[in-house]
VEXPATOR-103939 format. One record per residue (C-alpha): residue number from 1; residue in one letter; x negated, y negated, z. Coordinates in nm, 3 decimals. Layout:
BEGIN
(r NUM; A; (X; Y; Z)),
...
//
This chain:
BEGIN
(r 1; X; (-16.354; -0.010; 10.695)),
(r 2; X; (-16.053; -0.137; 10.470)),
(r 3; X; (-16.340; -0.313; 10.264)),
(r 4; X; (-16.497; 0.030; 10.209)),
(r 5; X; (-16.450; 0.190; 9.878)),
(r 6; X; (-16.435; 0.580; 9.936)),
(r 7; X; (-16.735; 0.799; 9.806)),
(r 8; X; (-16.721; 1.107; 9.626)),
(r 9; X; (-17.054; 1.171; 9.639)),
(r 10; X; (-17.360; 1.165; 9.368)),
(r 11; X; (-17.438; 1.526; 9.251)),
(r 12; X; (-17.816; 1.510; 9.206)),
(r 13; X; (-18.071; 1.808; 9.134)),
(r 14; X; (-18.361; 1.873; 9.298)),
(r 15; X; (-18.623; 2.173; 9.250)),
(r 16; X; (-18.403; 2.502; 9.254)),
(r 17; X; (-18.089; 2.321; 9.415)),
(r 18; X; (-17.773; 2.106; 9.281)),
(r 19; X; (-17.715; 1.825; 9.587)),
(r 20; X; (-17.484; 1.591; 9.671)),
(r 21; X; (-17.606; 1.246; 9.738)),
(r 22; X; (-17.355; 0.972; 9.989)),
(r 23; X; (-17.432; 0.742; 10.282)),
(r 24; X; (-17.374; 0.775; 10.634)),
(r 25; X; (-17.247; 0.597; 10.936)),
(r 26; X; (-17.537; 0.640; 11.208)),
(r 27; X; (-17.518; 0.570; 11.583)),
(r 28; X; (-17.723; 0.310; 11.618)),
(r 29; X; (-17.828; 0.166; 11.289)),
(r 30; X; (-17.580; -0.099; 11.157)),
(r 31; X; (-17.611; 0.014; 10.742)),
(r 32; X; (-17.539; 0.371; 10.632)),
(r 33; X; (-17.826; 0.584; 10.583)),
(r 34; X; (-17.815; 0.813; 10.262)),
(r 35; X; (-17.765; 1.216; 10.337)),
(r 36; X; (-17.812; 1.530; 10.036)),
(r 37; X; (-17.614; 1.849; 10.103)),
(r 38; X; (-17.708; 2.163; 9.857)),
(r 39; X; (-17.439; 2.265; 9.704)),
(r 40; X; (-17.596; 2.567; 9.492)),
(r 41; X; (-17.907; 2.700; 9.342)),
(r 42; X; (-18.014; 2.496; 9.013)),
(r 43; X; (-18.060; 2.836; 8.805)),
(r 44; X; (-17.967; 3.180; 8.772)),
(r 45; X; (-17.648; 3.338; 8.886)),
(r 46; X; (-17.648; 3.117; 9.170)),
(r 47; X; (-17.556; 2.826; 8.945)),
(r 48; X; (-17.164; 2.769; 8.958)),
(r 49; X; (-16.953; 2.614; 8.712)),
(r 50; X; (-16.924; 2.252; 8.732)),
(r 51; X; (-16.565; 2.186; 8.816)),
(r 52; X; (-16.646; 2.409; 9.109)),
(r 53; X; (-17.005; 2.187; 9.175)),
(r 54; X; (-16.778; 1.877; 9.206)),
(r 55; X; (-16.472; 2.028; 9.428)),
(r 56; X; (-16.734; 2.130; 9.657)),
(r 57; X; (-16.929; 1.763; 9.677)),
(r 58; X; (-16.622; 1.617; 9.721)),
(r 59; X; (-16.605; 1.816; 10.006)),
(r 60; X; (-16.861; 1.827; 10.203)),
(r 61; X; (-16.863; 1.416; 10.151)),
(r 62; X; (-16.502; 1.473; 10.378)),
(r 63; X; (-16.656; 1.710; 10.596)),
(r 64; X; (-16.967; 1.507; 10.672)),
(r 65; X; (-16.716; 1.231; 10.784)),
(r 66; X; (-16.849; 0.957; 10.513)),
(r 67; X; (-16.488; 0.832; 10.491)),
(r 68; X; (-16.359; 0.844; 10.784)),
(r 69; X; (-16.203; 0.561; 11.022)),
(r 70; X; (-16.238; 0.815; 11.302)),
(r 71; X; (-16.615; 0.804; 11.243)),
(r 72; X; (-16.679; 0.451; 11.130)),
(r 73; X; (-16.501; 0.320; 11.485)),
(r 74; X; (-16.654; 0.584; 11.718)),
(r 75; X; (-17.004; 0.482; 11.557)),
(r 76; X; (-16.944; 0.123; 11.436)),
(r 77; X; (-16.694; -0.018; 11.620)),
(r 78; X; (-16.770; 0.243; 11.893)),
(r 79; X; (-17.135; 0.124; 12.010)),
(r 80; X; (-17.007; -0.267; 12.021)),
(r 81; X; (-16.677; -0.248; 12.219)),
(r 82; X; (-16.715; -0.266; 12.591)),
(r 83; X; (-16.553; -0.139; 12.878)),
(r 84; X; (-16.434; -0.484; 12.955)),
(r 85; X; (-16.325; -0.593; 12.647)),
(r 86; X; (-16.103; -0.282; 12.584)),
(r 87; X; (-15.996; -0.308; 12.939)),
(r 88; X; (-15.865; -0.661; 12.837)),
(r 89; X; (-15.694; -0.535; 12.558)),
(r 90; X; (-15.496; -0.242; 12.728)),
(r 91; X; (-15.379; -0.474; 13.019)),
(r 92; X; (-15.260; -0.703; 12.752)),
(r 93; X; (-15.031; -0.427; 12.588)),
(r 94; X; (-14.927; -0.371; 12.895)),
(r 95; X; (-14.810; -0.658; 13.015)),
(r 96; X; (-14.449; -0.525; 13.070)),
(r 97; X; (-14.586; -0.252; 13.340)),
(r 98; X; (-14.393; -0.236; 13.676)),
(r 99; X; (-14.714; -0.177; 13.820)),
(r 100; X; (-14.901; -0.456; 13.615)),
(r 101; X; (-14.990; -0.645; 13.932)),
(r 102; X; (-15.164; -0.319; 14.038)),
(r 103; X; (-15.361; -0.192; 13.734)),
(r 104; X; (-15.470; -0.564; 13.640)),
(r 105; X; (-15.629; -0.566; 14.000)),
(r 106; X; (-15.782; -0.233; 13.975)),
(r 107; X; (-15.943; -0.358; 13.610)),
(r 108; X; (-16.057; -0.675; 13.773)),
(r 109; X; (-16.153; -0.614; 14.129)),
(r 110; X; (-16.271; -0.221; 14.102)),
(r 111; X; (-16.365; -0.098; 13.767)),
(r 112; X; (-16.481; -0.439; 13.574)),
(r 113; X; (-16.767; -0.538; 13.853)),
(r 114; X; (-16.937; -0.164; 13.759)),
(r 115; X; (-16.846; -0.114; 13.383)),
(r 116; X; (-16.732; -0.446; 13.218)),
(r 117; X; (-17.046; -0.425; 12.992)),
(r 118; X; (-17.115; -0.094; 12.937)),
(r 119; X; (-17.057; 0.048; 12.598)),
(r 120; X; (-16.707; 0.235; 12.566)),
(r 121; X; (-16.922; 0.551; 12.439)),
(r 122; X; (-17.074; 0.553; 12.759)),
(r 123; X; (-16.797; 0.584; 13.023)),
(r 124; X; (-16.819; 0.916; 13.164)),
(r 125; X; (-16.833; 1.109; 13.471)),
(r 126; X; (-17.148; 0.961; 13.548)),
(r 127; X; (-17.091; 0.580; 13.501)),
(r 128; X; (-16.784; 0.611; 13.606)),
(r 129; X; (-16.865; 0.756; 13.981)),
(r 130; X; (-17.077; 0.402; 14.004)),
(r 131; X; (-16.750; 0.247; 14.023)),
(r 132; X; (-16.587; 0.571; 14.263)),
(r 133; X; (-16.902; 0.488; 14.476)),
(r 134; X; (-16.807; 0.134; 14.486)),
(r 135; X; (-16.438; 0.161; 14.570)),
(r 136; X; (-16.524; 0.391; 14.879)),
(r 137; X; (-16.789; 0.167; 15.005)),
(r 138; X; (-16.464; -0.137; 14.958)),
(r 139; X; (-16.299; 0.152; 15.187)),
(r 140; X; (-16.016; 0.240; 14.968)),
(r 141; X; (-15.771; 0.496; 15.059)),
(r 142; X; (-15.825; 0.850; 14.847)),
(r 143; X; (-15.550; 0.784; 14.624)),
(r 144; X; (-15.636; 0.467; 14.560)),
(r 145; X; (-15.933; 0.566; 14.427)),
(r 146; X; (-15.775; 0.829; 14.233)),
(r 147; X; (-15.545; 0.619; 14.116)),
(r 148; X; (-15.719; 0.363; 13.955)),
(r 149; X; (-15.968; 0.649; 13.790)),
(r 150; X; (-15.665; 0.714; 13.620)),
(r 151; X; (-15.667; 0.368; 13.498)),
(r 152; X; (-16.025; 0.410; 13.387)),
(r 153; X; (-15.912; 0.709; 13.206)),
(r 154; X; (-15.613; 0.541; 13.025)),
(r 155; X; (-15.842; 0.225; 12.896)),
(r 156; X; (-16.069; 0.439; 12.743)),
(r 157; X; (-15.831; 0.681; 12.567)),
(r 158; X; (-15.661; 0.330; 12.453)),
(r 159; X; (-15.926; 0.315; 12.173)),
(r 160; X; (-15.766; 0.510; 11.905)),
(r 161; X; (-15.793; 0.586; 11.523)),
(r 162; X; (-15.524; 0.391; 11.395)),
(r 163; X; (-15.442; 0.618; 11.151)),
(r 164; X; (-15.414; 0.911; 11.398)),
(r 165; X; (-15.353; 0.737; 11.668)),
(r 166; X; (-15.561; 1.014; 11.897)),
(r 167; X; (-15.867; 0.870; 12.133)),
(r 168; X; (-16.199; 0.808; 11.937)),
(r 169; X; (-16.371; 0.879; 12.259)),
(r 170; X; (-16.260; 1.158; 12.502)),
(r 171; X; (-16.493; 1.255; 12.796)),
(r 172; X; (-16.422; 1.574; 12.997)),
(r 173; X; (-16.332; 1.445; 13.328)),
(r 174; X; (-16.440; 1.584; 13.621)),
(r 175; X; (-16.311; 1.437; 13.960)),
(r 176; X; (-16.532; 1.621; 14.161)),
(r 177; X; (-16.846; 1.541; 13.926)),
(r 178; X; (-16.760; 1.129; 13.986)),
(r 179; X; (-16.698; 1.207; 14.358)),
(r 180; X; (-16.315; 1.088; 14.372)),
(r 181; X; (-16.233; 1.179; 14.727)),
(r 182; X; (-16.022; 1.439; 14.790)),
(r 183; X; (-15.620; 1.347; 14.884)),
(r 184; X; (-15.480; 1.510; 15.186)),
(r 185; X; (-15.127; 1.455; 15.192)),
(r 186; X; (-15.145; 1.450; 15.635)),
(r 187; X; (-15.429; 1.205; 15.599)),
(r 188; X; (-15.258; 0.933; 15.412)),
(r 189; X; (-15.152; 0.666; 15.593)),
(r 190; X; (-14.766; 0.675; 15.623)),
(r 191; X; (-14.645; 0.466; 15.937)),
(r 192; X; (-14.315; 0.490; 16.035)),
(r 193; X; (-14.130; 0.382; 16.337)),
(r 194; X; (-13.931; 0.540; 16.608)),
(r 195; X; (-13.599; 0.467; 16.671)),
(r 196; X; (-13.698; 0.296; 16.995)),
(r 197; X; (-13.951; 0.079; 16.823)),
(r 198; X; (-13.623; -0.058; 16.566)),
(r 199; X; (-13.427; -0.140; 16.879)),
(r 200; X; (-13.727; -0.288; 17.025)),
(r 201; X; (-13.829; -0.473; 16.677)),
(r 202; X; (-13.447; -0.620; 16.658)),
(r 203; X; (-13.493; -0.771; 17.009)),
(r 204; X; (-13.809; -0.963; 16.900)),
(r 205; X; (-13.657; -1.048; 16.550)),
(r 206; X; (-13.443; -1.346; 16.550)),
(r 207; X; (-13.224; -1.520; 16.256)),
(r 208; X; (-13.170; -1.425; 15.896)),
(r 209; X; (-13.488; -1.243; 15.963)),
(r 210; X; (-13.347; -0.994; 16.232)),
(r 211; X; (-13.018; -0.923; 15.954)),
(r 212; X; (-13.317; -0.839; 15.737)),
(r 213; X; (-13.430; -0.617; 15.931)),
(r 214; X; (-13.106; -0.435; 16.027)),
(r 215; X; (-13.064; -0.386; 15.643)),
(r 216; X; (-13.352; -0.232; 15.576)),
(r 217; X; (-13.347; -0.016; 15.877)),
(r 218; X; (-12.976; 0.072; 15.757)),
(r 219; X; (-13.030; 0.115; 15.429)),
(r 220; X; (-13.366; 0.217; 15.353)),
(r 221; X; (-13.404; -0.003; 15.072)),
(r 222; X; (-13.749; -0.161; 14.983)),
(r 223; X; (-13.825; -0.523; 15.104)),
(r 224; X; (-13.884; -0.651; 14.745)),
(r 225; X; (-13.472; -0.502; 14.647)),
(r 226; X; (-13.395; -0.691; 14.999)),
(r 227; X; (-13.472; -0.995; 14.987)),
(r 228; X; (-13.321; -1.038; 14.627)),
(r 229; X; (-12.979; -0.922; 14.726)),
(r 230; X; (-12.674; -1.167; 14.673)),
(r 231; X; (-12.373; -1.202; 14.825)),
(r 232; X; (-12.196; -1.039; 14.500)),
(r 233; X; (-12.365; -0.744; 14.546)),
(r 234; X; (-12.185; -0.659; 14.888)),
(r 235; X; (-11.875; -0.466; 14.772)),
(r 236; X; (-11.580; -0.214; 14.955)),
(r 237; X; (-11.543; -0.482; 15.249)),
(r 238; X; (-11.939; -0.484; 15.300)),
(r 239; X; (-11.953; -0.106; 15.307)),
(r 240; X; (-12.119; -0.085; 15.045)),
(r 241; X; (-12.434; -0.285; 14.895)),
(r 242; X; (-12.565; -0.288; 14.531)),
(r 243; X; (-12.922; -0.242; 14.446)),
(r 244; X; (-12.983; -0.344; 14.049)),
(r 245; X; (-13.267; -0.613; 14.073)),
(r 246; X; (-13.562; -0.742; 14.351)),
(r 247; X; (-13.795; -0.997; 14.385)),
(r 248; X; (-14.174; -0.967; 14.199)),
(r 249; X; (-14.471; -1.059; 14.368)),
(r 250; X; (-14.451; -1.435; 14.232)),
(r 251; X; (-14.143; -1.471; 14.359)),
(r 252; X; (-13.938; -1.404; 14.052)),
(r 253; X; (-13.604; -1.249; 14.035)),
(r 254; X; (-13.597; -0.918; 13.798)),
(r 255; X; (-13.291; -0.777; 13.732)),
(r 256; X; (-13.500; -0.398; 13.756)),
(r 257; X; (-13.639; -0.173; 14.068)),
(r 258; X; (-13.948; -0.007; 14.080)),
(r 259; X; (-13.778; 0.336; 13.924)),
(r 260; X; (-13.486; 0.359; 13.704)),
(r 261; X; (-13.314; 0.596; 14.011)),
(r 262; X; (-13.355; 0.249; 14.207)),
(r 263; X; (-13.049; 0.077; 14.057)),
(r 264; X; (-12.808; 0.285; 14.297)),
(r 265; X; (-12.540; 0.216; 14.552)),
(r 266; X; (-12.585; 0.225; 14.893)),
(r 267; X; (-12.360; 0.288; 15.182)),
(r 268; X; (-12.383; 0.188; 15.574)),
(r 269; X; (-12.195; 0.233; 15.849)),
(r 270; X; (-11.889; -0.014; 15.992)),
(r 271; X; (-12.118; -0.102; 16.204)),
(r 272; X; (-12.370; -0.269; 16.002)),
(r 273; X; (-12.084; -0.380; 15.734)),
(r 274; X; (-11.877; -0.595; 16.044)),
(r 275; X; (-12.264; -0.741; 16.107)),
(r 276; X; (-12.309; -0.868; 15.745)),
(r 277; X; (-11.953; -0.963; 15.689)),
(r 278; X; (-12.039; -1.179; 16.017)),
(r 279; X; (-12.346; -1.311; 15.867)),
(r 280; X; (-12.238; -1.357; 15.520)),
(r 281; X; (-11.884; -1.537; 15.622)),
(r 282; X; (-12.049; -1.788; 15.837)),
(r 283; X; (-12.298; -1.863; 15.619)),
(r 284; X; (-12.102; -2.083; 15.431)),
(r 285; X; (-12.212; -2.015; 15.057)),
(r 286; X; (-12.305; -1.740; 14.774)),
(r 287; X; (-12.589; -1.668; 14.632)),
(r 288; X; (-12.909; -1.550; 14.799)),
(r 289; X; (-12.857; -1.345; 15.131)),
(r 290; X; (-13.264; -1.485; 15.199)),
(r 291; X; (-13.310; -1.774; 15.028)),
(r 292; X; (-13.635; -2.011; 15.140)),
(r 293; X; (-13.618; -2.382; 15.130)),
(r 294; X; (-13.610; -2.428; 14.785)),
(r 295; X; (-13.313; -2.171; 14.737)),
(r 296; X; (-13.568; -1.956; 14.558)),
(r 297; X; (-13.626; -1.543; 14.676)),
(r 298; X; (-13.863; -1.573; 14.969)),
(r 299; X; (-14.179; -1.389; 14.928)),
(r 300; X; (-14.240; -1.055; 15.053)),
(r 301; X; (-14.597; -1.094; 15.168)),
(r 302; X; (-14.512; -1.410; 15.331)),
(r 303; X; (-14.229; -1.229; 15.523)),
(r 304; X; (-14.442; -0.982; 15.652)),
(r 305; X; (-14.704; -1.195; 15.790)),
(r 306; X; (-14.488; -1.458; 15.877)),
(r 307; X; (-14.210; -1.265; 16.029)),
(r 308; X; (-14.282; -0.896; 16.022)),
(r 309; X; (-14.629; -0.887; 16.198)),
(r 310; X; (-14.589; -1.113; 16.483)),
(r 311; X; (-14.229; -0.964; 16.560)),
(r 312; X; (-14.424; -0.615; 16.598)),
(r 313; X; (-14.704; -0.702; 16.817)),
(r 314; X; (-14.398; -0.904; 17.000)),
(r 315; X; (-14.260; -0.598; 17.085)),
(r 316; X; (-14.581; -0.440; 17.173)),
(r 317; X; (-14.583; -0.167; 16.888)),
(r 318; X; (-14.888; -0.015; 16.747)),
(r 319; X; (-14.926; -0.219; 16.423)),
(r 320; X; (-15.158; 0.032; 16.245)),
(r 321; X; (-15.321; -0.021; 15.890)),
(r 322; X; (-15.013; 0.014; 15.638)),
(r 323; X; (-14.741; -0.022; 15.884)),
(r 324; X; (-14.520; -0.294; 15.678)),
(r 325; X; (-14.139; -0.294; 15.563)),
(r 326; X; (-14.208; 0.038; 15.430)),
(r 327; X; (-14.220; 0.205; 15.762)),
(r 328; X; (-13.874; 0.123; 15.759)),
(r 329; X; (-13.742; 0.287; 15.455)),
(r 330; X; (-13.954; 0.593; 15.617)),
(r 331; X; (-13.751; 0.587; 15.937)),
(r 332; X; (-13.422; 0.581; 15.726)),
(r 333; X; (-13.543; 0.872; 15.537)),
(r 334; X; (-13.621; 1.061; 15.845)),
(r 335; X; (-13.314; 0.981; 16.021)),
(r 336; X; (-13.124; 1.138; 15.716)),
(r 337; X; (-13.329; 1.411; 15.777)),
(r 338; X; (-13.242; 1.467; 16.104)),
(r 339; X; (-12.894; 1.397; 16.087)),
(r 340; X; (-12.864; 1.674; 15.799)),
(r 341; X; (-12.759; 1.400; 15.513)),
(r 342; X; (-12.630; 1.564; 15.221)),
(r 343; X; (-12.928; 1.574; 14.968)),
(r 344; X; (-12.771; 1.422; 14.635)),
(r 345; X; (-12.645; 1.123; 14.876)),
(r 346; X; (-13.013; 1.096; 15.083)),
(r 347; X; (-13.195; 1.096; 14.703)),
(r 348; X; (-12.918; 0.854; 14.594)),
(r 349; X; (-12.924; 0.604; 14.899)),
(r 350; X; (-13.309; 0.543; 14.893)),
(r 351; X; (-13.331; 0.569; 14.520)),
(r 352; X; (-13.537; 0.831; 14.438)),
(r 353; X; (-13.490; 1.071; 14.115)),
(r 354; X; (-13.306; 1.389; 14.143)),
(r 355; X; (-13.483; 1.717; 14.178)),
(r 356; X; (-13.423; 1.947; 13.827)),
(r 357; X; (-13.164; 2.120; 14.040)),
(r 358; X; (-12.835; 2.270; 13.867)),
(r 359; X; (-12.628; 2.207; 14.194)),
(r 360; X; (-12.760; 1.819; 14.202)),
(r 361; X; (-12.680; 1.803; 13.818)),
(r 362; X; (-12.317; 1.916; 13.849)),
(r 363; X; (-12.303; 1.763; 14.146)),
(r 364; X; (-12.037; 1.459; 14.128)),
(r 365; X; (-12.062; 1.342; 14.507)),
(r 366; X; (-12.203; 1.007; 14.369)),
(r 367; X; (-11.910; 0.878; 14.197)),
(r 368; X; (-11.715; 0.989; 14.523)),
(r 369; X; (-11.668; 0.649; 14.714)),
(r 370; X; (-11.468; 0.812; 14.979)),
(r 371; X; (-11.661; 1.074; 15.027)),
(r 372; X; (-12.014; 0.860; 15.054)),
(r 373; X; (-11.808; 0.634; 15.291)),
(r 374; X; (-11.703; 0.906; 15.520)),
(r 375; X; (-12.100; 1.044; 15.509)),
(r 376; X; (-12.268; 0.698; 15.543)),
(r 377; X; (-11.993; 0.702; 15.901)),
(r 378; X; (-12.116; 1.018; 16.047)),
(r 379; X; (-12.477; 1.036; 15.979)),
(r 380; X; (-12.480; 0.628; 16.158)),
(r 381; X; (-12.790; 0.413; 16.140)),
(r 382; X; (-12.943; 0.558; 16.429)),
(r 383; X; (-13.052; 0.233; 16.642)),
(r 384; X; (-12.832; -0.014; 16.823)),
(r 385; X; (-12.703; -0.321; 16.529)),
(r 386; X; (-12.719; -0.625; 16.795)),
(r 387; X; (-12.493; -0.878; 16.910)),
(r 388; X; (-12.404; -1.184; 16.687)),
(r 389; X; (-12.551; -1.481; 16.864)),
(r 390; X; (-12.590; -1.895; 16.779)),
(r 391; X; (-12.912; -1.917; 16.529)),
(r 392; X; (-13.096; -2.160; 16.291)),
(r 393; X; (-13.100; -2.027; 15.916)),
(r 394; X; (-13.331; -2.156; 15.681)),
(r 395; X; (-13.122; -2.194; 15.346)),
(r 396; X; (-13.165; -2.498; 15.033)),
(r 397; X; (-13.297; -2.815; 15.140)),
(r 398; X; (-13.064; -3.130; 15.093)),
(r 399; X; (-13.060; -3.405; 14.848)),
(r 400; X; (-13.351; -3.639; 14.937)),
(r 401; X; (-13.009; -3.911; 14.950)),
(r 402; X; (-12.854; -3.724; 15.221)),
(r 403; X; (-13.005; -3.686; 15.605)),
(r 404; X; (-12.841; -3.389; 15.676)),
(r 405; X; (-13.059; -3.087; 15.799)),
(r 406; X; (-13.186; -2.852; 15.597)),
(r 407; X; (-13.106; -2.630; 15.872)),
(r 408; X; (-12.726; -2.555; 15.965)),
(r 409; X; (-12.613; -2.354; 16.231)),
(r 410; X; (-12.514; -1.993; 16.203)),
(r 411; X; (-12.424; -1.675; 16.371)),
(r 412; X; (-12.612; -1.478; 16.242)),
(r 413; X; (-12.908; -1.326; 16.522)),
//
């Protein structure tokens, strides 16, 4: 297009009419093909003056589109750019996505298999419920589907005029017409456990693991902000634990959560503060509260079928599909619930973002140590924080020189 020189048209006459003469951009033919527009009649009172003649050609020539990068990419560029290759393209601007790991496997795994070839012009409703079709068949949960349609929608509105910067293409979705299952909210699957089943998942949990557990249990924090917590961030004589980074899916350490509410303070009962500054004290170093073998963040997937899964079907509880570490940050939330937690503090402690509510925006209570402390004391943890006992901790292995262990002894069960 840049190599274009812009047209102004070629006023021609022709039998009774003055016309104006330019070329075309055509779906599907790769030259321009030449178009005449009247302008006026040739003779007679219909004639108009000439300055007018070529204000008008000039135009209709912008009208008709002959000049515009809209047009030349939604019919040049538009007819040659796949689905897959403008897929590529958005996941590489997006590389800096919290959710990268997700949309890159809904490109590649649900929507590239059914549209990496077709035509961007050509994802609608209807090509796109080939791929709806297929992610139901794969037995996807409703909003998973819907989800990554959403990604589907956002590659193709990703192809824009770069002088405009709107979407060269944009298809009236329909949901219903691609068959994207409906969502019901008491339908999706949201395990949680019971305060029996924590008691009874602590007895089967041994080691660092079981202080793991206890945390998140406590807490309600998610696994991947977990297992990236140092001892640094254990402040006000372990009361109180600092959540500003966790642990991405390579085992990297990110110093972000999932949501910018995420970086947040949280507070736990005397309880659970005597049982960490047990655990921390004896074992012996800073850094990592959960480090593997290498001294690197463990990974979370690893934990849970290493650890979490067999320590649940240990204790002989239901291990539906979903339950994972999450059904623990679901039985914190409840027990807040239940115990009446003061809103601001229950949206502050598991890190979600405040509701537009005046009394939550003048609301202080947050920068109120004392007052968190004293909250964090009478709503409890709700399940039983076990005895200390003798264990084997995993932590950095030794130098290859030495023969100690690469295990020492802790209390820390």
């Amino acid at each position: 297009m840049n190599r274009r020189a812009g047209q102004s048209g070629t006023i021609i006459e022709i039998g009774n009419q003055v016309r104006v003469r330019f070329r075309l951009d055509v779906q599907g033919s790769e030259k321009r093909q030449y178009r005449s527009v009247a302008i006026c009649e040739r003779f007679g009172k219909g004639r108009l003056p000439q300055p007018v003649i070529e204000r008008k050609a000039k135009q209709i020539v912008e009208q008709a589109g002959a000049n515009s990068e809209a047009r030349f990419n939604e019919v040049v560029l538009g007819s040659s750019v796949t689905f897959g290759a403008q897929a590529d393209a958005w996941l590489a601007a997006n590389e800096n996505r919290k959710d990268y790991a997700t949309v890159k496997g809904a490109v590649e795994n649900w929507l590239k298999p059914t549209l990496k070839d077709v035509p961007l012009e050509r994802v609608h409703n209807g090509t796109v419920k080939l791929a709806v079709e297929r992610m139901i068949a794969g037995e996807l949960s409703p909003k998973s589907v819907r989800n990554y349609v959403q990604v589907c929608k956002a590659v193709v509105a990703s192809f824009q005029n770069v002088e405009t910067l709107e979407p060269i293409f944009q298809p009236k979705w329909n949901n219903k017409a691609m068959g994207c299952p409906v969502v019901e909210a008491e339908a999706q699957r949201r395990p949680s456990l019971e305060v029996e089943q924590v008691n009874a998942l602590l007895q089967h949990s041994e080691g660092w693991f079981r202080v793991l557990v206890v945390i998140l249990a406590s807490t309600g924090m998610r696994i991947s902000e977990a297992l990236a917590l140092e001892t640094k961030h254990l402040k006000n004589e372990f009361r109180t634990i600092v959540v500003e980074q966790q642990v991405s899916k390579d085992g990297t350490i990110v110093a972000d959560t999932k949501t910018t509410a995420g970086i947040r303070e949280v507070d736990v009962h005397t309880d659970v503060a005597a049982y960490l500054r047990a655990y921390v004290t004896l074992l012996g170093r800073e850094g990592l509260l959960f480090p593997n073998r290498e001294g690197t963040a463990r990974l979370f997937n690893n934990v849970d079928d290493r650890q979490l899964k067999p320590a649940l079907i240990a204790a002989e509880i239901d291990v539906e599909k979903g339950m994972g570490f999450h059904s623990l940050r679901r039985f914190r939330a409840t027990w807040l619930d239940e115990m009446n937690a003061k809103p601001t503090l229950r949206k502050f402690w598991s890190g979600w973002k405040p509701d537009n509510d005046m009394a939550e925006h003048y609301s202080r209570i947050r920068k109120n140590l004392s007052a968190r402390l004293a909250e964090s004391e009478r709503v409890g943890c709700g399940f039983k924080v076990p005895a200390l006992a003798s264990v084997s901790v995993v932590g950095p292995k030794k130098s290859k020189k030495s023969k100690t262990e690469t295990k020492g002894e802790l209390i820390a069960a």
